[in-house]
Every structure is written in structure tokens, then in C-alpha cells.
C-alpha positions as CSV (number, residue, x, y, z in Angstrom):
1,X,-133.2,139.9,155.3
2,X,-132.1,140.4,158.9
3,X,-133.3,143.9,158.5
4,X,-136.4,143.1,157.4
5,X,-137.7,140.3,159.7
6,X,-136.3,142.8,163.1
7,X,-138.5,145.2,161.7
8,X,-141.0,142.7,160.9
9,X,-141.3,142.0,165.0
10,X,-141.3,145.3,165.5
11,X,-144.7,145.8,163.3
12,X,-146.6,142.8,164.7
13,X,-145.2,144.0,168.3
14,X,-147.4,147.5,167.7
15,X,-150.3,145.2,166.8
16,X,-150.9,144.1,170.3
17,X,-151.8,146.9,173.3
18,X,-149.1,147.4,175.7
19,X,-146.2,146.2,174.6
20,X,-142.6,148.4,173.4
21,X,-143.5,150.7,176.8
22,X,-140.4,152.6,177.2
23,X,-140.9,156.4,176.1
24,X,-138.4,158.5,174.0
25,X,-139.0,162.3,172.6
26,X,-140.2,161.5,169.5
27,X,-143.5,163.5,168.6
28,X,-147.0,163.0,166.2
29,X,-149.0,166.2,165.0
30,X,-152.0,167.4,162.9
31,X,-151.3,169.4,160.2
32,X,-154.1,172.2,161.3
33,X,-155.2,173.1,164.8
34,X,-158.8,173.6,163.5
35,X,-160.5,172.9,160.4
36,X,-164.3,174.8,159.1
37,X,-165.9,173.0,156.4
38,X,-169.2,172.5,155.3
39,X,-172.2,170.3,155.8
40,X,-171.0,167.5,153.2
41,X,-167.6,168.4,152.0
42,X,-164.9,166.2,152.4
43,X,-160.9,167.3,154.0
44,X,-157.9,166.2,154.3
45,X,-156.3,165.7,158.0
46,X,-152.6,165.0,157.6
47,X,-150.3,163.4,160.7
48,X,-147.2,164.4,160.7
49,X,-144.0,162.4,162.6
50,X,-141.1,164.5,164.2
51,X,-138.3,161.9,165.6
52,X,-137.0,165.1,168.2
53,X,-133.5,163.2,168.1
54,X,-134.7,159.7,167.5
55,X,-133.7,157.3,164.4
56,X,-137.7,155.5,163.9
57,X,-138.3,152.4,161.5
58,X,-141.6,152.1,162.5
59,X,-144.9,154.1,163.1
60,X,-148.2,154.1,164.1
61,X,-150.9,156.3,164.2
62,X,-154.0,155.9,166.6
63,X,-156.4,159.5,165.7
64,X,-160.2,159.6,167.0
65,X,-163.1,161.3,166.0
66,X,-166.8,161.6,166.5
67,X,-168.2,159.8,164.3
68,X,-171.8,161.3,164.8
69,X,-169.9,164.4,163.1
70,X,-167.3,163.3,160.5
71,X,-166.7,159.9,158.5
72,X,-163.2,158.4,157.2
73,X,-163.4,157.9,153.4
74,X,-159.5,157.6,153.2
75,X,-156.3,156.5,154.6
76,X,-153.3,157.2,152.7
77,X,-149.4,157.1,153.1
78,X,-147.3,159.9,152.4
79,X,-143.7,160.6,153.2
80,X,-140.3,158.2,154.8
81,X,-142.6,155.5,156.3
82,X,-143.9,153.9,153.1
83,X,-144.8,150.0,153.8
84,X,-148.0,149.4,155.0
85,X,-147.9,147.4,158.5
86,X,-150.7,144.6,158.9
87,X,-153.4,145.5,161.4
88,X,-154.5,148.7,159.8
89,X,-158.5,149.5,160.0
90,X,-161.0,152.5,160.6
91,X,-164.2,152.4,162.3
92,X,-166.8,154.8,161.4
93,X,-169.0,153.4,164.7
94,X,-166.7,153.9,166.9
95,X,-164.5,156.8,165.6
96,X,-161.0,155.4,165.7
97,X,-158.1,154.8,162.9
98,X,-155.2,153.1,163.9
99,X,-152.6,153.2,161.0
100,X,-149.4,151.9,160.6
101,X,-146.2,151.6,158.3
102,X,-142.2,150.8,158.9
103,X,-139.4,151.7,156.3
104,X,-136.8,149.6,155.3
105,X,-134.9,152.4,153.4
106,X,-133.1,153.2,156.8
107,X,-133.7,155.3,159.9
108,X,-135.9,158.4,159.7
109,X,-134.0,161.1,161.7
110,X,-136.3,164.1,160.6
111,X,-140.2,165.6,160.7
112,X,-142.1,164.8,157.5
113,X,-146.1,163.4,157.1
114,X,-146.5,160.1,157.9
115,X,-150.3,159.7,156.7
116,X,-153.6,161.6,154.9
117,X,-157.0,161.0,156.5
118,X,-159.5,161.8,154.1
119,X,-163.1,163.1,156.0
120,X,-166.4,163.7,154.5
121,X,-168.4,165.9,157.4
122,X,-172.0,164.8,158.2
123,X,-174.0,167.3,160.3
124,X,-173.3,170.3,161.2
125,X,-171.3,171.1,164.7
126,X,-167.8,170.8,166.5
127,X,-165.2,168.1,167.8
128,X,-161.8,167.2,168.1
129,X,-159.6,165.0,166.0
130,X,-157.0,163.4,168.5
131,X,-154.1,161.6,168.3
132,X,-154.5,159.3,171.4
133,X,-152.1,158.0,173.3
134,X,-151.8,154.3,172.0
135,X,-149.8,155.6,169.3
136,X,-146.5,154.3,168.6
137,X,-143.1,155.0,167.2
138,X,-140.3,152.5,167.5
139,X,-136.6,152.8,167.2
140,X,-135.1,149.4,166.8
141,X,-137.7,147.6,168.6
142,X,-138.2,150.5,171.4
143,X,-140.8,153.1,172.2
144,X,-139.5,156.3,171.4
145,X,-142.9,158.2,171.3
146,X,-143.5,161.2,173.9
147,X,-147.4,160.8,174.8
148,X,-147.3,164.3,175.9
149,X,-146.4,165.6,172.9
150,X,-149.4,164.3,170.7
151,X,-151.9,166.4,168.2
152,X,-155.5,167.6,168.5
153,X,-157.3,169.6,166.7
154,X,-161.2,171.2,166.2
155,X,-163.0,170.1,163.6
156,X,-165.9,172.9,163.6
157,X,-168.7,171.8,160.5
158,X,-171.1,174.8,159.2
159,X,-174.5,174.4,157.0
160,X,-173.7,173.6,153.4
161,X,-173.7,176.6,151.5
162,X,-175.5,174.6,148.4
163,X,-178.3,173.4,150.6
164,X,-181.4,174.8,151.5
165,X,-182.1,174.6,155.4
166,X,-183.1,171.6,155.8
167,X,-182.6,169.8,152.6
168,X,-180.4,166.5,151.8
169,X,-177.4,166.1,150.7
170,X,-175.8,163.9,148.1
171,X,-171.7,163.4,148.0
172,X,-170.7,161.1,144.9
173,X,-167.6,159.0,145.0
174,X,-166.4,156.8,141.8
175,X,-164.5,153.4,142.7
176,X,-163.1,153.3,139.2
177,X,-161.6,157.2,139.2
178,X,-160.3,158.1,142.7
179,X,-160.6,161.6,142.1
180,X,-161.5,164.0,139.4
181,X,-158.4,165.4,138.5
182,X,-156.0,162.5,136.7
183,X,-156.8,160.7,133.9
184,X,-157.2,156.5,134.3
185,X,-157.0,153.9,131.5
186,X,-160.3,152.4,132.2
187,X,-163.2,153.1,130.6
188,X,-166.1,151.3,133.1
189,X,-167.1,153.7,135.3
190,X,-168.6,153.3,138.4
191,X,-170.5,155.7,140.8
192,X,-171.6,155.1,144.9
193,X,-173.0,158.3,146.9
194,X,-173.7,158.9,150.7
195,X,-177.2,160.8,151.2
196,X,-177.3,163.4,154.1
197,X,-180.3,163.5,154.8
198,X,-182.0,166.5,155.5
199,X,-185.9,167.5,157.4
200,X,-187.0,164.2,155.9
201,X,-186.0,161.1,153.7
202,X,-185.0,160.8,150.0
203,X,-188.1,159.6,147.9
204,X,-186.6,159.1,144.3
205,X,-183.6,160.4,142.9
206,X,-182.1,161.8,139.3
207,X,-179.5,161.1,137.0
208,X,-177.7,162.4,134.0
209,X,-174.2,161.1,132.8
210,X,-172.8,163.0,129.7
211,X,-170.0,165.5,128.9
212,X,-171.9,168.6,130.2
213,X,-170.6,170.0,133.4
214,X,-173.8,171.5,134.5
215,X,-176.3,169.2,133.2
216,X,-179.9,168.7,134.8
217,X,-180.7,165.0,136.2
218,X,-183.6,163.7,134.2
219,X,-183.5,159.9,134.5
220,X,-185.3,158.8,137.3
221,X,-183.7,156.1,139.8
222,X,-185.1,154.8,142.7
223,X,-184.4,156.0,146.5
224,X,-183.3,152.4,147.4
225,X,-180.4,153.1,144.5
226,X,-176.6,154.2,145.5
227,X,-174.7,153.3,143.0
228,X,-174.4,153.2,139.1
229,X,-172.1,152.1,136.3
230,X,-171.6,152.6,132.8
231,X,-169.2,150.2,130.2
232,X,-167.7,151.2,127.5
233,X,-167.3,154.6,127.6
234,X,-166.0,156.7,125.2
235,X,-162.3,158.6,125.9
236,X,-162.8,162.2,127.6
237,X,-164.1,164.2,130.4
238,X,-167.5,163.0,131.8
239,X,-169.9,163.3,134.2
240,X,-172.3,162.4,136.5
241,X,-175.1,164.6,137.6
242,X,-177.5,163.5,140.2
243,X,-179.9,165.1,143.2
244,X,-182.4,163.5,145.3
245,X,-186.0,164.7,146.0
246,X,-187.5,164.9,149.6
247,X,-190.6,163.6,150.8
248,X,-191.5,167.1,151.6
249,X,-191.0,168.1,148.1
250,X,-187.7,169.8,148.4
251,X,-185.0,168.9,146.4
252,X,-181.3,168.4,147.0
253,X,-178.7,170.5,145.1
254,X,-177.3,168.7,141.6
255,X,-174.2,166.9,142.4
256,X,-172.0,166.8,139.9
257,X,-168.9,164.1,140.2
258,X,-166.2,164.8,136.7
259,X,-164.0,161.4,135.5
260,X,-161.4,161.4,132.9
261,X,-161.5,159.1,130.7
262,X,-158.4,157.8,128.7
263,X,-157.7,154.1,127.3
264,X,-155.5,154.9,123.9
265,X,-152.1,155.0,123.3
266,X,-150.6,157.7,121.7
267,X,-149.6,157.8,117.8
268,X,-147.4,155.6,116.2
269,X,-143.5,157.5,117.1
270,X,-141.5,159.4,114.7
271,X,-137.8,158.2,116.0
272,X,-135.4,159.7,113.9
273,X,-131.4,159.0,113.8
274,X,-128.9,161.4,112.2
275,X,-127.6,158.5,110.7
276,X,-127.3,154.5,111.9
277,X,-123.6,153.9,111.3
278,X,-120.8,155.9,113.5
279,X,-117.7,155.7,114.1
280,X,-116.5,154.9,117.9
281,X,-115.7,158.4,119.2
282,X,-119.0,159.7,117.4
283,X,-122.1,160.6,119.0
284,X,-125.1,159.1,117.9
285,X,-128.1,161.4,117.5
286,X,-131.9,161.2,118.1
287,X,-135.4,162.8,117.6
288,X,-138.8,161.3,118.2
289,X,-142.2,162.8,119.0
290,X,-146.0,161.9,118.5
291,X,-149.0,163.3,119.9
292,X,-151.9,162.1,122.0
293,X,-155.8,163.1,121.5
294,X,-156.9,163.3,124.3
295,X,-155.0,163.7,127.8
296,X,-151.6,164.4,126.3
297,X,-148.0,163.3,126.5
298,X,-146.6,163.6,129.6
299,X,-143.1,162.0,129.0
300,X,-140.5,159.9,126.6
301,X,-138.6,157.5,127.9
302,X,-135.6,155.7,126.2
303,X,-134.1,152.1,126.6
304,X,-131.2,151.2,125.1
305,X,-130.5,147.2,124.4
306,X,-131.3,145.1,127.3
307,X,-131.8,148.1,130.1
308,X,-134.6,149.9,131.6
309,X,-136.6,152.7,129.9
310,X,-135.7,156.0,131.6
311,X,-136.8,159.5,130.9
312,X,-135.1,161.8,128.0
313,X,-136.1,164.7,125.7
314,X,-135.7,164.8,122.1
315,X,-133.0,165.6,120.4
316,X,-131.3,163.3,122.6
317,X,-127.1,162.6,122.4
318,X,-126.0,159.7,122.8
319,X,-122.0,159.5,123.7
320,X,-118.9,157.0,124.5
321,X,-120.7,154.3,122.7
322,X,-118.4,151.2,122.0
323,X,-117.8,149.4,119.1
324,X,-121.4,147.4,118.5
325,X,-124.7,147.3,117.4
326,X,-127.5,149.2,119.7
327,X,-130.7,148.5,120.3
328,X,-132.9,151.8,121.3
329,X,-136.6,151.7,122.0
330,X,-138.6,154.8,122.8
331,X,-141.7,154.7,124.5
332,X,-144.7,157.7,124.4
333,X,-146.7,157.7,127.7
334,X,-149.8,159.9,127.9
335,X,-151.4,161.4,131.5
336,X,-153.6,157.9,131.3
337,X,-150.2,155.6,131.5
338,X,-151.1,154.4,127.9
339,X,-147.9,153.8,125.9
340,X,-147.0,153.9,122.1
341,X,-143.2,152.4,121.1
342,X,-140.6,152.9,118.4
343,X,-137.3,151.4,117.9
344,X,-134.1,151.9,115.6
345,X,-130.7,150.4,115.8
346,X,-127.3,152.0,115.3
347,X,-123.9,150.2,114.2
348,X,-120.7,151.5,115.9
349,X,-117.5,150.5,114.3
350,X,-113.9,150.9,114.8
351,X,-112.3,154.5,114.6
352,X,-110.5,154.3,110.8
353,X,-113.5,152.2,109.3
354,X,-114.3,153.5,105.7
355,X,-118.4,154.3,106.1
356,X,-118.7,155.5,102.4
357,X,-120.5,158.8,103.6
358,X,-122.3,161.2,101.7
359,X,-120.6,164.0,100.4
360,X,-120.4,166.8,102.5
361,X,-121.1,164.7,105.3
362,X,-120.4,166.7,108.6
363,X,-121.4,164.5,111.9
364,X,-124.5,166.4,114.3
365,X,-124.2,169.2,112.0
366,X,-128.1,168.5,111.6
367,X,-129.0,167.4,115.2
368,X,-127.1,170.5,116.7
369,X,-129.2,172.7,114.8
370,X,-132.3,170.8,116.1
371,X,-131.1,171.4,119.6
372,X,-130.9,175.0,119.2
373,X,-134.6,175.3,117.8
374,X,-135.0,173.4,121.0
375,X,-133.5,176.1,122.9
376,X,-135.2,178.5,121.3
377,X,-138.6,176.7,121.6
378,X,-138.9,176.4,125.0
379,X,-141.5,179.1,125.4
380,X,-143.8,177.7,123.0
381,X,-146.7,175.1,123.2
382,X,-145.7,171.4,123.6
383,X,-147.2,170.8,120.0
384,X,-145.5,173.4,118.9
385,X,-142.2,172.0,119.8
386,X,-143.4,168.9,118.7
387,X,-144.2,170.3,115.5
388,X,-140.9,172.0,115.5
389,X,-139.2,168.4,116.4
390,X,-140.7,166.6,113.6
391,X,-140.2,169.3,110.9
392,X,-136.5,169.5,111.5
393,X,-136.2,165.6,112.0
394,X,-137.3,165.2,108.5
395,X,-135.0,168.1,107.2
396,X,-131.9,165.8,108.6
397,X,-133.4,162.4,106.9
398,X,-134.3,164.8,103.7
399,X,-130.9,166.1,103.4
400,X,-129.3,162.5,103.8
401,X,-131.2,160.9,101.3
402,X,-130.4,163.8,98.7
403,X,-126.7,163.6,99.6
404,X,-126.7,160.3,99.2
405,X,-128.6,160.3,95.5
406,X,-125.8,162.8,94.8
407,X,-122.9,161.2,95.6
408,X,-124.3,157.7,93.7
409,X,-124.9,160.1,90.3
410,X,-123.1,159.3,87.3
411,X,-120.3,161.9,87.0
């Protein structure tokens, strides 16, 4: 707690101009000297934080720009300093972030990124990005920051290659899917877009949303219009196609913006056990497995009793087990975060205890072949070691139950 409120001084401290004035060697940076992009695409600018010597708790950044040529979309933190410090804000009128974060996880001693800036470019031209001097990095509530040592870089913006000379342009964004790579659990999706305009104004714009990634925009939507949403839709890869017409007549290239789509859990578990009584000493064996339609199963975790789930691969050995009854739980989590469960129990009893076991009865005999096939099956698909997985776990329960009819046979 002492920790925490100290450092808690220290962040409202670097809220307020002027104060924490002694200097130190520490050093920020830009991860580029220059960066060439096109009329409408957006790029990352990452600060980076070298302590030269120093042991920092606390950061922030204070990076410029002209606004007339680039816009913030995005400030993210990445690296050592990861709680957000209150006071953060960007200013697209007056082209200025100032960006802050402390750690509580101990002293940062070495250079890693401290934050992303995410920049869409407007018009075509040059400027600099710049880490001004206001910027601040504190080592137990003193300025440690060397303002000579601070980042610029040239931010040079060419006409869009997708763009007729002067023609608009259109640059979608979708609140509900941050970016068009991971798959999210929600299945409302909503679009806003920026216009660019070109040698005169947007008149009327066009939209198609399907599951085409080249589609043409045919519904017509008025110039006033910058956003759109759609409920309910279905699990998948979609998108949203859209360009603006001119009042000259030309027409803005088709935007496209892809979402991913994903709000079901995977299917029901198959968790297998070699067998749910051992003897202390024994290991206790597992399999499980399922599959998910549409983005996949990323992982397995495994909780046992009362603790927390953590991540395992089937077949999975469980040893030095005590005398008791467990508890295990397996849960199935697909690219979206959606989950599936399973659960099974195991009795372990005292080394000696007479478990009445089927004839010919050899402990992991089963489960170690599984984990060879799993060996072997690395190079394969993940369904086909799933496939493999599944097939094998129902060899082991197969074989029990047959041993177990045998034994139980009149003689």
C-alpha cells in the first residue's frame, strides 16, 4: 500500500507543468526516424523508454504532430509500464498526446516500448512527430529524464494509390471489432468512417454488408450518414463494403472493413480417465478434446478441485496425488474467448487397498500409448490430432469395459 500511494504522488505530480525538475539520463524514442504512407492509411508510431542507468516507476509521454497532416485514432500501452496514469488525452486540434502510466511490479532498469500511437494520415505532405520536452520519467518521485535525448521523426504522406487524383476517401473503423484480424464474441456490429475529401464533397454514399470480400456497394445511404449497425449477426467472417460518390461525379474507391464474428462455445468435451480409482503412488490419467465451428480451439485449460484453470494438453498425467477424492474440470476456449466445460472425478486410496481390477489390468498402459500417438502426431492437423485423441480415448474406455464384462463372466 505504501508503494502504491508514493507512486500514486508521483503520477498526479506529472499531471501538473513544472514540477519533479531535476534531470537524470534516462531517454524516450520513436521507433522510426521517418515513416511514408499513403493518403488515408493508418500507422503505428511506437515510443520507446531507455532508463540509461536509471530505476523509473513512472512515465510519461508528451509526442506532437500536425494535425492538418495526421490524426490520432489510438493510444495503447505496451511493455513494463502497464497502469494507466489519470490525465491522459489527445487533441486532434491542436496536435498533442500526453500519455502516461507507472508500474507497481518494481523498477524498470532496461529499454522496452512504453506506448503505440495509432495515426490515420489526412493529406498528402511532410512533418515531424516529436517528443517534446514536457515529457517525464520519474524515479522515486525524481526527474530522471534527459530532454536532450528525446525522439523526432518525419512523417512524409504520398497520394493514395487507390484514389484517383482528386477523389475522396473513405477509412472505416468498427467500435464493436477493434481490428480485423481476432475473432470477438459479439455479434452487433457497428461501423463509423472518416471521409477525405477529395476536389469536392461527398453527395451520397453505398453500402453492402455480406460475406463477400470484394462485393460492390448497392444500398444507397445518405452523405449526412457515418455510421451503421447490424444485430444479430450470424457467426463468421463479414464485411462491409462502402464508397462515396462526388459531386463532380467521381467516385471514391470501395472500402472494404472484414469482422469476425464468433458468439458459440465449442462442443460439449470428451474428458476421458484411464480409470477413476488409483491407488496413492499411481498416476491418474486424462484425455479430452472437442472442436469448434468456426474460429477454432485455441487452448484447454484444467482445474483441479477448488484451484484455478491453467493450460494443459491432452493426454495429461496427473502425479503425487494424495489419498482423496479430486475434482477436475476442463474447459475448451475458442479464438472468440467462448468456453465449453467437462468434469470427472477420481478416488485415490491408500497404497494396499484391494480395487477389484479388471483382469489384466496394467496402470497407463493405455494412456502411454496415447501419448506416443501424440508424439507422433505432432506434424499433423489439430483435428487430426484431435481425431487421433478421441479415437484412442475410446480404445482405453472400450478395453476397460470388456475387461471388466470378462472378469464378472460365469466361469
Amino acid at each position: 500500500m505504501k508503494q502504491f500511494l508514493s507512486v500514486l504522488v508521483v503520477v498526479i505530480a506529472l499531471m501538473v507543468p513544472g514540477t519533479s525538475q531535476a534531470a537524470g539520463a534516462a531517454s524516450m524514442s520513436l521507433d522510426q526516424a521517418s515513416y511514408s504512407v499513403e493518403r488515408g492509411e493508418q500507422f503505428d508510431v511506437t515510443v520507446s523508454v531507455d532508463p540509461n542507468g536509471e530505476s523509473l516507476d513512472t512515465v510519461r509521454s508528451v509526442v506532437t504532430f500536425d494535425p492538418a497532416l495526421v490524426q490520432v485514432r489510438n493510444v495503447s500501452l505496451v511493455g513494463a509500464f502497464d497502469r494507466i496514469a489519470p490525465g491522459n488525452e489527445y487533441n486532434n486540434e491542436t496536435g498533442k498526446v500526453s500519455w502516461g502510466a507507472f508500474t507497481l511490479e518494481g523498477p524498470v532498469t532496461s529499454q522496452g516500448s512504453f506506448m503505440t500511437i495509432t495515426f490515420l494520415a489526412l493529406q498528402e505532405g511532410s512533418g515531424d512527430v516529436e517528443i517534446s520536452a514536457d515529457s517525464r520519467a520519474i524515479a522515486n518521485g525524481e526527474e530522471k529524464i534527459d530532454t536532450g535525448s528525446l525522439g523526432r521523426s518525419t512523417v512524409s504522406v504520398s497520394a493514395s494509390s487507390t484514389a484517383e487524383a482528386g477523389g475522396a476517401l473513405i477509412v472505416i473503423e468498427s467500435p464493436s471489432h477493434p481490428n480485423d484480424v481476432d475473432w470477438v464474441a459479439v455479434n452487433d456490429v457497428g461501423f463509423t468512417w472518416t471521409a477525405l475529401q477529395g476536389d469536392s464533397e461527398i453527395t451520397a454514399y453505398y453500402y453492402t454488408f455480406d460475406d463477400a470480400s470484394d462485393s460492390e456497394p448497392t444500398t444507397y445511404l445518405a452523405s449526412t450518414t457515418s455510421e451503421l449497425s447490424f444485430t444479430g449477426v450470424s457467426d463468421g467472417v463479414h464485411y462491409l463494403h462502402l464508397k462515396g460518390v462526388q459531386a463532380n461525379g467521381k467516385q471514391t474507391a470501395v472500402a472494404h472493413r472484414r469482422v469476425n464474428v464468433d458468439i458459440t462455445a465449442p462442443h460439449a468435451i470428451e474428458l476421458l480417465a484411464q480409470t477413476n480409482k488409483i491407488l496413492e503412488g499411481e498416476s491418474a490419467w486424462f484425455t479430452f478434446g472437442t472442436i469448434d465451428d468456426t474460429s477454432g480451439v485455441v487452448q484447454y485449460q484444467i482445474a483441479i478441485n477448488n484451484s484455478e484453470y491453467q493450460v494443459q494438453e491432452s493426454p495429461l498425467e496427473m502425479t503425487d496425488l494424495q489419498v482423496g477424492t479430486y475434482f477436475f474440470r476442463v474447459a475448451a476456449l475458442d479464438r472468440a474467448g467462448n468456453a465449453s466445460y467437462g468434469s470427472t472425478s477420481v478416488r485415490v486410496y491408500p497404497e494396499g487397498t484391494d480395487l477389484s481390477r479388471p483382469e489384466g489390468f496394467v496402470e497407463n498402459q493405455e494412456i502411454s500409448a496415447i501419448a506416443r500417438a501424440g508424439e507422433i502426431a505432432k506434424g499433423l492437423s489439430s483435428s487430426m490430432k484431435l481425431l487421433i485423441s478421441l479415437i484412442l480415448g475410446g480404445i482405453v474406455v472400450v478395453g476397460i469395459i470388456c475387461a471388466k464384462k470378462r472378469k464378472n463372466r460365469p466361469s
